[in-house]
N, C-alpha and C positions, 0 to 999 in steps of 0.2 A: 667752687664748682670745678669736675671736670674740664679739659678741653676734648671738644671733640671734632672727629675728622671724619669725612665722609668718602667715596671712592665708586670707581665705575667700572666696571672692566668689559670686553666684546668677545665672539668666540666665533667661528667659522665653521664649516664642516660640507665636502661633497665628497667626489670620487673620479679618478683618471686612472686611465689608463696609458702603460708605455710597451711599445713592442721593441724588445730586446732583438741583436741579432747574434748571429755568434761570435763575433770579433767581442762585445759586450762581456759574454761570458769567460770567452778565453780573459779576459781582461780580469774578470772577478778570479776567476781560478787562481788566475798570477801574483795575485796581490795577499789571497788567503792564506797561504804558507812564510812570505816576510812577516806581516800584519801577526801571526802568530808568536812566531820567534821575539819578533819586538816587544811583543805584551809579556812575555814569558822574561823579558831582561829585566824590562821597569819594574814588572813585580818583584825580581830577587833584587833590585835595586833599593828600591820600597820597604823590603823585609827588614833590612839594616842586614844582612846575613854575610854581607859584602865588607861591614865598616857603616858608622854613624853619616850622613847626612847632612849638611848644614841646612838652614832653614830657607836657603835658596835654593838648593838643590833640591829638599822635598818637593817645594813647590815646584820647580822645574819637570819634577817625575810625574808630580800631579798633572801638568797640563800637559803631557808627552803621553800620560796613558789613557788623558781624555779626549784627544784629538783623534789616538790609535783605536778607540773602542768607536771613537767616530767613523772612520775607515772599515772597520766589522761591521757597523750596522749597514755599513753602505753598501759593503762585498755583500753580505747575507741577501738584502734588497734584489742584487743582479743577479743571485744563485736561486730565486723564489722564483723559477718560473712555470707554470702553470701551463699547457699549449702553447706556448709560444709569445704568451702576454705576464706581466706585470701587472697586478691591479695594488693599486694605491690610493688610500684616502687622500681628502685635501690637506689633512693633519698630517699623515706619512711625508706626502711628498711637499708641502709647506717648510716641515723641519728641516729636512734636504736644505732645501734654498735657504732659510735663513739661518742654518747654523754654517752657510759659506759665507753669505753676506754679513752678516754680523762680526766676523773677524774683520773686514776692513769698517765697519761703522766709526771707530774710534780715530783710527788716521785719517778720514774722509771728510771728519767732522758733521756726520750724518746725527749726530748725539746732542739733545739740550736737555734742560731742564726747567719745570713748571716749577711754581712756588706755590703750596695750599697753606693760606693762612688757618690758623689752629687759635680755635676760638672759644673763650670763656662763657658757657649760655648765659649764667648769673648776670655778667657786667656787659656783655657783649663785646667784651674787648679782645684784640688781635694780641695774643701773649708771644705765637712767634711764625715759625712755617715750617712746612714740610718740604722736604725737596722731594717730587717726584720724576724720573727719570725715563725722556720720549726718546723713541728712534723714528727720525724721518727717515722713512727708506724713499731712495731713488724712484722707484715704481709702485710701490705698494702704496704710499702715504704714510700718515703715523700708524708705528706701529706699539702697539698699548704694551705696560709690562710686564704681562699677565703672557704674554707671548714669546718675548725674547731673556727676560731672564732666568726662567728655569734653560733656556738654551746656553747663556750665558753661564750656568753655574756648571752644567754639564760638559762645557768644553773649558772651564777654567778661565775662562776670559772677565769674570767676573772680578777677578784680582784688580787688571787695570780698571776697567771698567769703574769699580769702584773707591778707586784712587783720584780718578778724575771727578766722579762725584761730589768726594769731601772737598775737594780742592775749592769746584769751580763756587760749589754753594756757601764756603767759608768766603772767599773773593767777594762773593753778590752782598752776603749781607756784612762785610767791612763798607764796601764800596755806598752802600746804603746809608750805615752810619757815617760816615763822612758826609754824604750832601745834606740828609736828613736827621740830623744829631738828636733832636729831642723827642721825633718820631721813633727811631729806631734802636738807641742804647740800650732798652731794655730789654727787648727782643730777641728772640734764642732762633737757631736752625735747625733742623732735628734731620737726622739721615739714618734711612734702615740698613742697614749689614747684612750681609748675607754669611753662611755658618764658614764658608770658606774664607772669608776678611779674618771672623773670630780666631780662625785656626792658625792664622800668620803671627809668629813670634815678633815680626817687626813692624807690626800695624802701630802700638803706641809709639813705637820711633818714628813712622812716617805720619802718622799724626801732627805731634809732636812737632818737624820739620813743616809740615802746612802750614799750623798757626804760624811758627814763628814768621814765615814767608809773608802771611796773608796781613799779620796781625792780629788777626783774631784772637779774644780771649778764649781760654779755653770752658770758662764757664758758659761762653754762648752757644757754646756745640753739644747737643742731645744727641747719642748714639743710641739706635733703638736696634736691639737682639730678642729674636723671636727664642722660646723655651727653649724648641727642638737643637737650635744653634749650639747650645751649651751642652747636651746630654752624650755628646762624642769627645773623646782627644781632650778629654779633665784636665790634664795636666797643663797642656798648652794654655788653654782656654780659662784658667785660674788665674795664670803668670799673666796672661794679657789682659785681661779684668780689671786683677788688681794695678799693673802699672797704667794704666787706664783713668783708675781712680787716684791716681796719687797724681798725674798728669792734670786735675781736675775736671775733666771731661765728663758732663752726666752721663747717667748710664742708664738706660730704661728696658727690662724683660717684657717683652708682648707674652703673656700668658697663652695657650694654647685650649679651647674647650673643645 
């Protein structure tokens, strides 16, 4: 039989309002002409039109022009003014706040992770787990991930983000089979990727350095990649696959319908 895993997610939605003053404006003004310029570097950066790249530097560029489109959305925000108001969903101005909060989540240790056991219906047996990934925020509570990781992907922070993931949930279930040996040897951890992990040339190298750090085999680590992940940046995406596979690391496509 299958295993199968089941999930919840939450959703929010009102409306605020903010009254700008003009000090506000002047501010958005001042910021839209660097904010410009900046975007226009990263991009001939980006192009290769300058000189190749190394695969740190991409990423570098990557999160330099996700953070600067962050800063555009923001200016655009303070330039939308209407008489004298600002009107903003609770979705508008929620993103605000938690795409600042969320860059310190990781240093603040505002970050855990749940374990969904993944379960055979036939035997009823636990075959392994899912790592799913909370954000206790400071004020808000948990906040689900149905909320912060499309934020997380969009300002690139999802890189570490999901470095500490593989890390801490390779750590849980060593530490598991050490006290609980004959419970848990058999038992796999399965963590999802997001298309930005896939895109990194040096993901099976930091893999690769987890286990050996943790221990962990690498047959107990399930790497699950959604279709859409792979239908960009082939070429990368092929090279990391396959050294992936030859790392021994399962590999699982979530199909898309």
């Amino acid at each position: 039989m299958t295993p199968h895993k089941f999930y919840h997610q939450t959703s929010f939605n009102s409306h605020y309002v903010i009254s700008p003053d003009e000090s506000t404006l002047d501010i958005s003004h001042e910021l839209r002409t660097p904010l410009t310029v900046i975007q226009g570097a990263l991009d001939l950066l980006g192009s290769g039109r300058l000189g190749p790249l190394s695969d740190r530097g991409q990423r570098m560029v990557h999160l330099a022009a996700s953070n600067v489109e962050r800063l555009i959305r923001l200016t655009t925000v303070l330039e939308q003014v209407s008489e004298g108001v600002i009107s903003l969903s609770t979705e508008e101005l929620g993103r605000l706040r938690l795409e600042r909060d969320l860059m310190l989540a990781l240093p603040h240790r505002q970050l855990g992770l749940q374990y969904q056991p993944i379960v055979t219906l036939g035997s009823g047996k636990i075959t392994g787990f899912e790592v799913l990934a909370r954000w206790h925020h400071p004020t808000l509570g948990m906040v689900p991930p149905t909320q912060f990781i499309p934020l997380a992907e969009a300002s690139g922070s999802i890189i570490d983000i999901g470095a500490w993931v593989i890390r801490e949930a390779c750590q849980q279930l060593q530490l598991w089979r050490q006290e609980f040996p004959e419970q848990f040897n058999h038992l796999t951890i399965s963590v999802n990727l997001s298309c930005l992990q896939v895109a990194c040339a040096d993901l099976p190298q930091q893999i690769e350095q987890i286990l050996t750090e943790t221990g962990l085999s690498a047959q107990s680590l399930k790497l699950e990649i959604t279709e859409s992940s792979i239908m960009s940046n082939t070429d990368v995406i092929e090279l990391v696959l396959s050294q992936l596979q030859v790392l021994g690391v399962q590999l699982y496509i979530c199909l898309l319908y």
